[in-house]
C-alpha positions as CSV (number, residue, x, y, z in Angstrom):
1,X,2.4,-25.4,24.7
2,X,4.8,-26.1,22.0
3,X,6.2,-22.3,20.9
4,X,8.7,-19.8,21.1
5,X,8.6,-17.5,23.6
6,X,9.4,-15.0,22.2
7,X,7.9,-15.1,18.1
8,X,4.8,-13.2,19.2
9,X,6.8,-10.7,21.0
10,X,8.8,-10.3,17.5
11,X,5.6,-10.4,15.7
12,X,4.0,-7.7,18.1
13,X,7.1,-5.3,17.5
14,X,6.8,-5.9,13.9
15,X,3.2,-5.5,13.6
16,X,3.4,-2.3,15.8
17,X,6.3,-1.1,13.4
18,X,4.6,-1.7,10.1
19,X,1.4,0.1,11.6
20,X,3.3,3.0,13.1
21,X,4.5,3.8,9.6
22,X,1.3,4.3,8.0
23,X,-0.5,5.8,11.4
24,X,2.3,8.4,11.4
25,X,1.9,9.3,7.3
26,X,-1.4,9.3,7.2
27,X,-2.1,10.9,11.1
28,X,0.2,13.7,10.4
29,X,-1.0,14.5,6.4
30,X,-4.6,14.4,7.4
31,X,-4.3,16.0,10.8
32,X,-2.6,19.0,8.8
33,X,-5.5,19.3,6.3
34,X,-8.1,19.0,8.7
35,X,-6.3,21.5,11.2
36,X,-6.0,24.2,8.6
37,X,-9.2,24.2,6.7
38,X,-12.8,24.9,7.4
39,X,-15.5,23.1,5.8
40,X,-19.4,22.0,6.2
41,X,-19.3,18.7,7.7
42,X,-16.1,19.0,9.0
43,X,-17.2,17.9,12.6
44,X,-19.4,14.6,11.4
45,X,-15.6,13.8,9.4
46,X,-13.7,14.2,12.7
47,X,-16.1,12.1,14.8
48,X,-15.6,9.6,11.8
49,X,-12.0,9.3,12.0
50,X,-12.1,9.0,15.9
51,X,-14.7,6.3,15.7
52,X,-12.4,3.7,16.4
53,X,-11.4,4.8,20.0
54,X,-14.9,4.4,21.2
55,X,-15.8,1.6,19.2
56,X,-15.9,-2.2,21.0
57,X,-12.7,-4.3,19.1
58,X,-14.8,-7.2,18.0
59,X,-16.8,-4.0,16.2
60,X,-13.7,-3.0,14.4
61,X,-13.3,-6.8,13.7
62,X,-16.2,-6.9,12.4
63,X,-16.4,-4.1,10.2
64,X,-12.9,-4.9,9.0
65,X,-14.1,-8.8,7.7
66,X,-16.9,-6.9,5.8
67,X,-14.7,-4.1,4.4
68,X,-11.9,-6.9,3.3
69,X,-13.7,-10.0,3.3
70,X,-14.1,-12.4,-0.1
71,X,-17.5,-10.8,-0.6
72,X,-16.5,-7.7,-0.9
73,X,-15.0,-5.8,-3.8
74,X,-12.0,-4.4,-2.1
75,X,-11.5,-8.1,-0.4
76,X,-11.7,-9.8,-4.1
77,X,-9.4,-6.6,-5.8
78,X,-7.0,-8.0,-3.3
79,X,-7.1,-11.3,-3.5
80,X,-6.9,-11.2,-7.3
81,X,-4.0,-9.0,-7.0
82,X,-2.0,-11.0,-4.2
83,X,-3.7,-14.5,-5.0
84,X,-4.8,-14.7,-1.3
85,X,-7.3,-13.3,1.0
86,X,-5.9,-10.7,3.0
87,X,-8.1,-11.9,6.2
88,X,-5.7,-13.9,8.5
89,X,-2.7,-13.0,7.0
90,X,0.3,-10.6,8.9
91,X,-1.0,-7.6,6.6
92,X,-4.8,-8.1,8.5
93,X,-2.8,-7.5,11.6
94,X,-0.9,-4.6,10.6
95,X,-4.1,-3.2,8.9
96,X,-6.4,-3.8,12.8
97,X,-3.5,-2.5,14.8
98,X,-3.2,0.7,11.9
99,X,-7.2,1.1,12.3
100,X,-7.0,1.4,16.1
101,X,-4.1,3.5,16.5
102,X,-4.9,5.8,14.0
103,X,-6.9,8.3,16.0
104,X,-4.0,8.6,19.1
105,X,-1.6,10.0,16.0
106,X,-4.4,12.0,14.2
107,X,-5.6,14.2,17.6
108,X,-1.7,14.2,18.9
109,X,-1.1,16.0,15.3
110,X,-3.9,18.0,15.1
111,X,-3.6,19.1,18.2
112,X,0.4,20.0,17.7
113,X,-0.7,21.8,14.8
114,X,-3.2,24.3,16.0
115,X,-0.5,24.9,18.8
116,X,2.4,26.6,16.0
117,X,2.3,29.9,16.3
118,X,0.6,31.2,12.9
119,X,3.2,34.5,12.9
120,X,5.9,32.1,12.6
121,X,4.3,30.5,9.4
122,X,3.2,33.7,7.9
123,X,6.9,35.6,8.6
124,X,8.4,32.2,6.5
125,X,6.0,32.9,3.9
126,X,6.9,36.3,3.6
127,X,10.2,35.3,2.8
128,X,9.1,33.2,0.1
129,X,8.9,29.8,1.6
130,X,6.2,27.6,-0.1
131,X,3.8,26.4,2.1
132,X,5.6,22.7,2.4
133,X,8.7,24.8,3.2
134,X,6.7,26.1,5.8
135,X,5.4,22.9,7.2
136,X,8.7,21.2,7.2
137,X,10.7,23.9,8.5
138,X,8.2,25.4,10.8
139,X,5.1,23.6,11.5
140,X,6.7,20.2,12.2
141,X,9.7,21.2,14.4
142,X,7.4,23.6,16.8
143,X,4.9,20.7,17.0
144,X,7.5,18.2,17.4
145,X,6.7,17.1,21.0
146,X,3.1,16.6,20.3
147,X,4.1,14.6,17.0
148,X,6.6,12.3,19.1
149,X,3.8,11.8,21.9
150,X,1.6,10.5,19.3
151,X,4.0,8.1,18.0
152,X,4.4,7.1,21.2
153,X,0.7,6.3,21.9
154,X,0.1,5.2,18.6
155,X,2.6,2.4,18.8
156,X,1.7,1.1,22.5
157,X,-2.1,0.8,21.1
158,X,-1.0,-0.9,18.0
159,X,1.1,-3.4,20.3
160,X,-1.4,-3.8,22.5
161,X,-4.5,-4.6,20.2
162,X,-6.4,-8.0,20.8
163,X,-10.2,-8.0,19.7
164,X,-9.9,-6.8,16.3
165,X,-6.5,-8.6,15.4
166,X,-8.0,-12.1,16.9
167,X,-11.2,-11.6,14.3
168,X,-9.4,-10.3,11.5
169,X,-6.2,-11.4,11.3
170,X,-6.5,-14.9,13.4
171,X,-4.7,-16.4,16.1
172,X,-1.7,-18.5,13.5
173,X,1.5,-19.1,15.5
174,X,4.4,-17.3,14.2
175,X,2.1,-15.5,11.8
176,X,-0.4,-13.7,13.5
177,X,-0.2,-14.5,16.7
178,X,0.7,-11.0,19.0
179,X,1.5,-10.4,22.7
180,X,-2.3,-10.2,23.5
181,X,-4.0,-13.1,21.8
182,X,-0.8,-15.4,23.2
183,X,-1.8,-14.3,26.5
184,X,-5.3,-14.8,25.8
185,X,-4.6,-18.9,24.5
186,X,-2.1,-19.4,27.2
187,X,-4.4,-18.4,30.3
188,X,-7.4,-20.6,28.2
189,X,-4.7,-24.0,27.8
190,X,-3.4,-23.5,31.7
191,X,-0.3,-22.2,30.7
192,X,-0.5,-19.9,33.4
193,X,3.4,-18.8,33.4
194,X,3.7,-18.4,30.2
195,X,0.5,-15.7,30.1
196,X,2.4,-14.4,33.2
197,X,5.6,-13.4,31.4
198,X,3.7,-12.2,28.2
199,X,1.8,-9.8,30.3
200,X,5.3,-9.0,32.0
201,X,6.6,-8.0,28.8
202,X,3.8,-6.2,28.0
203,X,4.0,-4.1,31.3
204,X,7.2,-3.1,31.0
205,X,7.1,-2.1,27.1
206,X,3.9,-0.2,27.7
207,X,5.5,1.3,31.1
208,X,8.2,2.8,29.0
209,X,6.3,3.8,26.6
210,X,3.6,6.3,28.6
211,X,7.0,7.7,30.6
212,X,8.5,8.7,27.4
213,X,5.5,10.6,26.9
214,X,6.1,12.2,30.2
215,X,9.9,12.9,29.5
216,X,8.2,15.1,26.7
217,X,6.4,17.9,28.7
């Protein structure tokens, strides 16, 4: 098996990275609207934004290749506008780890949010403080523990996703190839200590990751 070791382990960081960035933006913004406001249908939204940690990968695949694909108009806006497909591209794997680790950030935040204590919020808006004074100031340092776990989790999903990436984004050495779908072509082609030290490194990086989650408590 004619590779670097260690590109998809570079890839996988990178990947991870790029989809912590948006999981965290979005997650946080639309765990803070959703956590302050009550509206009809507010329950069918929630289930719909969690729907990807129930759903089967090759599901989320799916759904992905007919959300992006050529035939769709958001796959052939992009295309024209990049000149390529997005599908098995790095961006399709940033985009499948993003969609899976989304709802580990969203609940983390949400749930960090409803924790603040509301006479905190209202004492800083008595003394003038706009409400993104407030949630800079306030809301996001007393949640700030829940916020960090969800980074946390969010990123050791995205690093660990395989079924989604592998239909969506491919299986391209040194382009889309991650941690898990190298593990899952070197235990197919024999390459059985290769797929051993993959799944080594992912032990140990997700091992890290869940007990900095328990340094938080």
């Amino acid at each position: 098996m004619n590779q670097n070791f260690f590109d998809p382990i570079i890839l996988s960081l990178q990947t991870a990275s790029v989809a912590l960035l948006f999981v965290v933006f979005f997650g946080i913004l639309i765990a803070k609207g959703m956590a302050g406001s009550q509206f009809k249908g507010k329950i069918l939204v929630e289930t719909f934004l969690l729907l990807p940690l129930v759903l089967p990968p090759t599901v989320i695949g799916l759904l992905l290749i007919i959300l992006f694909g050529r035939n769709s108009p958001l796959g052939a806006a992009i295309e024209a506008f990049l000149g390529q497909p997005v599908m098995f591209t790095w961006p399709a794997a940033v985009i499948a780890s993003a969609v899976v680790a989304f709802p580990l950030m969203y609940q983390s935040a949400k749930s960090g949010f409803l924790s603040v204590d509301r006479a905190a919020e209202e004492a800083a808006r008595v003394d003038g403080a706009g409400e993104w004074l407030v949630f800079i100031y306030i809301t996001l340092p007393l949640s700030a523990k829940a916020l960090a776990a969800g980074v946390i989790l969010s990123f050791a999903r995205a690093l660990g996703e395989f079924g989604a990436t592998l239909m969506f984004a491919g299986n391209l050495p040194g382009k889309t190839q991650t941690i898990p779908t190298a593990i899952y072509v070197a235990f197919e082609s024999g390459f059985m200590n290769l797929a051993w030290l993959w799944a080594a490194v992912m032990v140990l990086i997700s091992f890290l990751m869940l007990l900095a989650t328990r340094w938080l408590k």
